[in-house]
C-alpha positions as CSV (number, residue, x, y, z in Angstrom):
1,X,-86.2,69.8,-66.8
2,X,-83.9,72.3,-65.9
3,X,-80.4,72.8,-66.3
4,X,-79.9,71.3,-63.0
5,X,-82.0,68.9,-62.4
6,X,-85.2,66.4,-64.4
7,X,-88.0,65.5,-62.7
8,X,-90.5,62.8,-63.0
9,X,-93.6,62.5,-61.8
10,X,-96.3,59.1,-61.8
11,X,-99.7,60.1,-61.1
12,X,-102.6,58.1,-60.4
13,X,-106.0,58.5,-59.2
14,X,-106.9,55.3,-57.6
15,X,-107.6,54.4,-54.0
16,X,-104.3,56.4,-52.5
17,X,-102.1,55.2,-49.4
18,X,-102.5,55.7,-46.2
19,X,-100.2,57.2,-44.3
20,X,-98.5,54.2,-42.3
21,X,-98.2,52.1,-46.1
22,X,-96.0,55.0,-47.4
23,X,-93.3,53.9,-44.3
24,X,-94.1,49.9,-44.3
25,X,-91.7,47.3,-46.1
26,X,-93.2,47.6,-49.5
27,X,-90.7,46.7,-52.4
28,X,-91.5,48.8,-55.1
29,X,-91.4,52.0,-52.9
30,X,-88.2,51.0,-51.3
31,X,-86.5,50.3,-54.5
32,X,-87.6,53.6,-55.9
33,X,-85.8,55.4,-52.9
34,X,-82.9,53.3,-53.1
35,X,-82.3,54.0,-56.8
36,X,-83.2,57.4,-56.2
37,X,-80.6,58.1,-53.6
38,X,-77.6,56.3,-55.4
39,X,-78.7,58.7,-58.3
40,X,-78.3,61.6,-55.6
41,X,-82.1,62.3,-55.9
42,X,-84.9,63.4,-54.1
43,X,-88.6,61.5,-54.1
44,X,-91.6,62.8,-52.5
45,X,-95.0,61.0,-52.1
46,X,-98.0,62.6,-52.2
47,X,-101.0,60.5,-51.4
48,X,-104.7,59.9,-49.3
49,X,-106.9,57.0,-49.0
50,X,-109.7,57.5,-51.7
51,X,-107.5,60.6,-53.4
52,X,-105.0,58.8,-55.6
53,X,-101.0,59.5,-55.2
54,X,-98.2,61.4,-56.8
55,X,-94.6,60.1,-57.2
56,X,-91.9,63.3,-57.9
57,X,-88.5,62.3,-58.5
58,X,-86.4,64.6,-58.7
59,X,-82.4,64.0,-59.9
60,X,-79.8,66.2,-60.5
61,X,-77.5,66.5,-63.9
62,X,-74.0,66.5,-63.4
63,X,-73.5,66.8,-60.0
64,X,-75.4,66.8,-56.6
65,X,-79.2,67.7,-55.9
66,X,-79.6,70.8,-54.6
């Protein structure tokens, strides 16, 4: 946390996504970005087949992301 901003990260270290499942018509993922944006957030995955992924959210306090 910072004065500006909280972030929140979900880790895991399971089978990963691929690349192409990241962009693909998944739910969950969608509705993370979707909540995300109407919070004026960021989110970033970070994920390879066989290496687990990581979920940063990041959303600002009191105003606009920077």
């Amino acid at each position: 946390r910072s004065p500006q901003a909280v972030w929140l990260t979900i880790a895991d270290d399971g089978q990963g996504i691929g690349p192409g499942q990241i962009t693909e018509g998944g739910l969950g993922l969608e509705g993370m970005r979707e909540r995300v944006s109407l919070a004026s957030g960021r989110l970033q995955i970070h994920s390879a087949p066989g290496a687990g992924t990581r979920i940063v959210i990041e959303l600002p306090i009191g105003g606009e992301s920077s």
